[in-house]
Every structure is written in structure tokens, then in C-alpha cells.
C-alpha positions as CSV (number, residue, x, y, z in Angstrom):
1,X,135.0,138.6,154.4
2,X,136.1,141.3,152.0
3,X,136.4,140.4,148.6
4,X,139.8,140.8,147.3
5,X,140.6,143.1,145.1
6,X,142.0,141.5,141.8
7,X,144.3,143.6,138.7
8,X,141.9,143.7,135.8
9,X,144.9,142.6,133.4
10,X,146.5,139.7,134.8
11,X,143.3,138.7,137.2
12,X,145.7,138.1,139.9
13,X,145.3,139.6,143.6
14,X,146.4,143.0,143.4
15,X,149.1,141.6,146.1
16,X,150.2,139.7,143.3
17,X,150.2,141.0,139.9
18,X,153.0,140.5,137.9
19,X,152.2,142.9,135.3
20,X,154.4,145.9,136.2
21,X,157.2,142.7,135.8
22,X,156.6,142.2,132.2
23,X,157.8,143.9,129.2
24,X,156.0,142.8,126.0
25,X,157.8,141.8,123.3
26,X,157.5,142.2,119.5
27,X,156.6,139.1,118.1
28,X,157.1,138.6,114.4
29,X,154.1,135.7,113.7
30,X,151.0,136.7,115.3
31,X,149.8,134.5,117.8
32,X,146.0,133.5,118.3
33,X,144.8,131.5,121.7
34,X,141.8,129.5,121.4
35,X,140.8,129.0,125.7
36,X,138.5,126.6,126.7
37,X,136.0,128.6,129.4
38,X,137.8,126.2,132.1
39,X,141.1,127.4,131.6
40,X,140.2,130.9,132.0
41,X,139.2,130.3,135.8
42,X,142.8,128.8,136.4
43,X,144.7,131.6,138.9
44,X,148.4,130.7,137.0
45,X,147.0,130.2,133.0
46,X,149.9,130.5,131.1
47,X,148.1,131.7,128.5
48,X,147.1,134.8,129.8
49,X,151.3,135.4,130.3
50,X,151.5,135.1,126.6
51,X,148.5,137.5,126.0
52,X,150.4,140.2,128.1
53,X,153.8,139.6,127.3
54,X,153.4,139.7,123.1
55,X,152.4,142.8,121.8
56,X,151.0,140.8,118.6
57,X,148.8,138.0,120.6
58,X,144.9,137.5,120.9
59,X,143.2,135.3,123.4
60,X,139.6,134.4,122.7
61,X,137.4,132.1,125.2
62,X,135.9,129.4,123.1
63,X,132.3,129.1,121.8
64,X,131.2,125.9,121.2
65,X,129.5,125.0,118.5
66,X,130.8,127.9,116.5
67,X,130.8,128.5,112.9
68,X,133.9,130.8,112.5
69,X,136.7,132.2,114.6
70,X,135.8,134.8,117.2
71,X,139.5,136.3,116.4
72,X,139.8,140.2,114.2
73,X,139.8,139.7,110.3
74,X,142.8,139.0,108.5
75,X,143.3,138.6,105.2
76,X,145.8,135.8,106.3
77,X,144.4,132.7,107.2
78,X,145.6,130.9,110.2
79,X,147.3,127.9,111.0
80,X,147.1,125.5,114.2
81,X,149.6,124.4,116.0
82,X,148.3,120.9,117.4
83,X,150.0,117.5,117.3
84,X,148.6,114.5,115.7
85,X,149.2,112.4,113.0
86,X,147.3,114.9,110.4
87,X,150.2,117.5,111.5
88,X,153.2,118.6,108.8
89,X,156.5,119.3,111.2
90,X,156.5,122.9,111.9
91,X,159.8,123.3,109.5
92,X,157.4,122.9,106.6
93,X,155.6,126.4,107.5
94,X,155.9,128.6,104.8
95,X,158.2,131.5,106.3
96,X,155.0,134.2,106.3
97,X,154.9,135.4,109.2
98,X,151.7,137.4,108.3
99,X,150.0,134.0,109.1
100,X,148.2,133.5,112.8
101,X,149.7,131.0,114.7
102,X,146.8,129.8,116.7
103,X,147.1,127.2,120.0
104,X,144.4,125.5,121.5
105,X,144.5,126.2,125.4
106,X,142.8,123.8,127.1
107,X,143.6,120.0,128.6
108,X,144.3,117.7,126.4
109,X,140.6,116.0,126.5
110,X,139.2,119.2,125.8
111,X,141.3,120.5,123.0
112,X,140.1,117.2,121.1
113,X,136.7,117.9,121.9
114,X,137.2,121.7,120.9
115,X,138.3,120.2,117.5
116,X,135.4,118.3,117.0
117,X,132.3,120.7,118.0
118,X,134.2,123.6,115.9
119,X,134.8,122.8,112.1
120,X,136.4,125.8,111.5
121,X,139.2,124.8,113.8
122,X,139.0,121.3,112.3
123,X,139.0,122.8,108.9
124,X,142.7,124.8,109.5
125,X,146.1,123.3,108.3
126,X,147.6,122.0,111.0
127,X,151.4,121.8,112.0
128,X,153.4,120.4,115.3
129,X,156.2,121.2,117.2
130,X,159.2,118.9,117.4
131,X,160.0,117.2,120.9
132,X,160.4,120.6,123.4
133,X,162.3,120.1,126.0
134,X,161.0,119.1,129.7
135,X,157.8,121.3,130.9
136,X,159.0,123.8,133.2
137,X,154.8,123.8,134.3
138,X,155.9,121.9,138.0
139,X,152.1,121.9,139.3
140,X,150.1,120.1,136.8
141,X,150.1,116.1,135.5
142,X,150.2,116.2,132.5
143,X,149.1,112.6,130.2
144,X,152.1,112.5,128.1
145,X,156.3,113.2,129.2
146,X,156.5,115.8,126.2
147,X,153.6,117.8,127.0
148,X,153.7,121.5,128.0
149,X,152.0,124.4,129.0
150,X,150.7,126.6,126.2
151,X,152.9,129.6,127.0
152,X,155.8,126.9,126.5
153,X,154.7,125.9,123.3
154,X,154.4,129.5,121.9
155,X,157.7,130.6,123.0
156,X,159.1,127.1,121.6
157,X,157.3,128.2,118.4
158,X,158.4,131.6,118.1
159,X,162.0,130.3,119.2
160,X,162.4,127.7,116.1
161,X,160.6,130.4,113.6
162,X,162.2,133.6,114.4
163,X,165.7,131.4,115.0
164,X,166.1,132.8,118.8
165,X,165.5,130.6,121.5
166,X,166.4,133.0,124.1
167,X,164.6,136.4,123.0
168,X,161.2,134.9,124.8
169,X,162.3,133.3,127.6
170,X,161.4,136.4,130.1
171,X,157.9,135.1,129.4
172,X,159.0,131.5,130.6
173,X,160.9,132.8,133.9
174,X,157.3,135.0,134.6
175,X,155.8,131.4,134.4
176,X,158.5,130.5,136.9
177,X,157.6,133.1,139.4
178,X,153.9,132.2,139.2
179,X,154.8,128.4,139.7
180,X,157.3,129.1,142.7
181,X,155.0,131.4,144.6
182,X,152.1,128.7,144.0
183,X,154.1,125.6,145.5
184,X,155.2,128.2,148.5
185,X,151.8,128.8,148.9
186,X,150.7,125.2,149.2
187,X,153.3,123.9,150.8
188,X,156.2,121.8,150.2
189,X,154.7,118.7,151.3
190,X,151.4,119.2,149.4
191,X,153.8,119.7,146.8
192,X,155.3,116.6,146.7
193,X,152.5,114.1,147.6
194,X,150.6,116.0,145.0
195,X,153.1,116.8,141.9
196,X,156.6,115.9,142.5
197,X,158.1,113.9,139.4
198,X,160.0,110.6,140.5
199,X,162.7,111.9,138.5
200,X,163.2,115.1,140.9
């Protein structure tokens, strides 16, 4: 069987790629993506979306244990956007947005086990999102109602900091796209024995 030929940028089938469909955007706050090796083999990562679609975003694969970031030197340190009950509410962010905004991208499970074997990442100020609304991510469970995909949770971010909740939503109806070809792909049925929410 041939092997199918995949675009180098988005790693989807050439058939596929959605790259000629995005238009990066400026981002004020620098955006950092810590991705657990896992995630990186997923064919709809929302992570990679984010990497594309900001022109100020880096995404790093995670090396565990490791003694500092594997992101470019700054001379502003970042901060992590991860919920717990260490977290400040992201309104108490001092408005630089020189400062990295770094998300973990992995499952929950892993992000906490990312935390530990790292102590850098440990180490960083740490600030959470208020309640987002509803993930728009249809085809994973996720443990908790309130949790999203990371490209959610970055465009939430950038929404409540830069004061626009619209200006990245072209990122969110890419995600969209991916999702709706996915569950077309699989099938309704699959679909629905497989994902479905009771409330839909």
C-alpha cells in the first residue's frame, strides 16, 4: 500500500491540509505549548492549530526529566496557565504582554505528571482561566464539564487579555472543520455510541 503523502506543516494527508485555510494572526502575549510526545501523534491536535495560526507561538515536545525549558531565551520569564488551587485568577496578570503564556498540552493525567518530573515547570507562577464556556472539542471525554481543548484555552486567554473575544475565533472554527470531517469520517453512529453528550 502506498504510504500517504502527509503536508510537513500541519502533518495532515496532503488531501487534507488545512493550511492554505489559515491566516495567522498577530498575537500580542506570546504563547509557549508544552506537548506531551502523545499528543503529538494525535491526527486533529489542537495544538498544532495554535502553532500555525499565531504568528507569536512555540510548540515544544516535552522532555522529561528536564532541567529548563526547551523554548528560545527571553529575558521575560514565563507564566503557566494551569488550574489548581496554587493558581491566581488570570485577571491578576500583570498587563505585560512581553511575558510567555505557556499551556501544558497533554491529558489531564499527564499534564500532572509533566508537573512533577519537570521543576522548572513546577517552579513557574501559575494563573487559571475563569469558567470557558462549553468545549467545542466534540470527539474526546474529557474528566471534568469545564474542560477544553488547548487551542480553546489559548484563544479564551488571548480573548480576556487582549479584551476581543472574537479576533481568534477563525482558529476555533479551523478546529470545527477538523472535528466535522473526523465524525464524517467515522460515522454517525460511531459517533454517538462513542462521544455523543446526553445533553445533545
Amino acid at each position: 500500500m502506498a504510504k500517504t503523502e502527509r503536508c510537513e506543516r500541519c502533518q495532515r494527508p496532503q488531501a487534507l491540509c488545512y493550511c492554505a485555510r489559515l491566516s495567522p494572526i498577530d498575537n500580542s502575549w506570546p504563547i509557549w505549548i508544552l506537548q506531551h510526545p502523545a499528543e503529538a501523534r494525535h491526527a486533529l491536535g489542537t495544538a498544532r492549530i495554535a502553532a500555525l495560526g499565531l504568528l507569536d507561538c512555540a510548540l515544544a515536545l516535552s522532555q522529561s526529566p528536564a532541567a529548563a525549558h526547551p523554548f528560545p531565551s527571553t529575558a521575560h520569564s514565563p507564566v503557566l496557565i494551569y488550574p489548581g488551587p496554587s493558581s491566581l485568577p488570570l485577571q491578576e496578570l500583570s498587563l505585560d504582554p512581553r511575558r510567555p503564556l505557556l499551556f501544558i498540552d497533554a491529558t489531564w493525567r499527564k499534564s500532572r505528571r509533566m508537573l512533577m518530573e519537570n521543576p522548572w515547570l513546577e517552579a513557574l507562577p501559575r494563573y487559571a482561566l475563569p469558567t470557558p464556556p462549553p468545549s467545542r472539542y466534540r470527539i474526546r471525554r474529557e474528566p471534568k464539564p469545564e474542560a477544553i481543548s488547548t487551542l480553546e484555552a489559548i484563544v479564551h486567554c488571548l480573548g480576556l487579555l487582549e479584551g476581543d473575544a472574537t479576533r481568534y475565533q477563525p482558529l476555533l472554527e479551523q478546529m470545527d472543520r477538523l472535528v466535522d470531517e473526523q465524525i464524517a469520517h467515522m460515522g454517525e453512529e460511531v459517533f454517538a455510541r462513542n462521544y455523543r453528550r446526553e445533553e445533545d
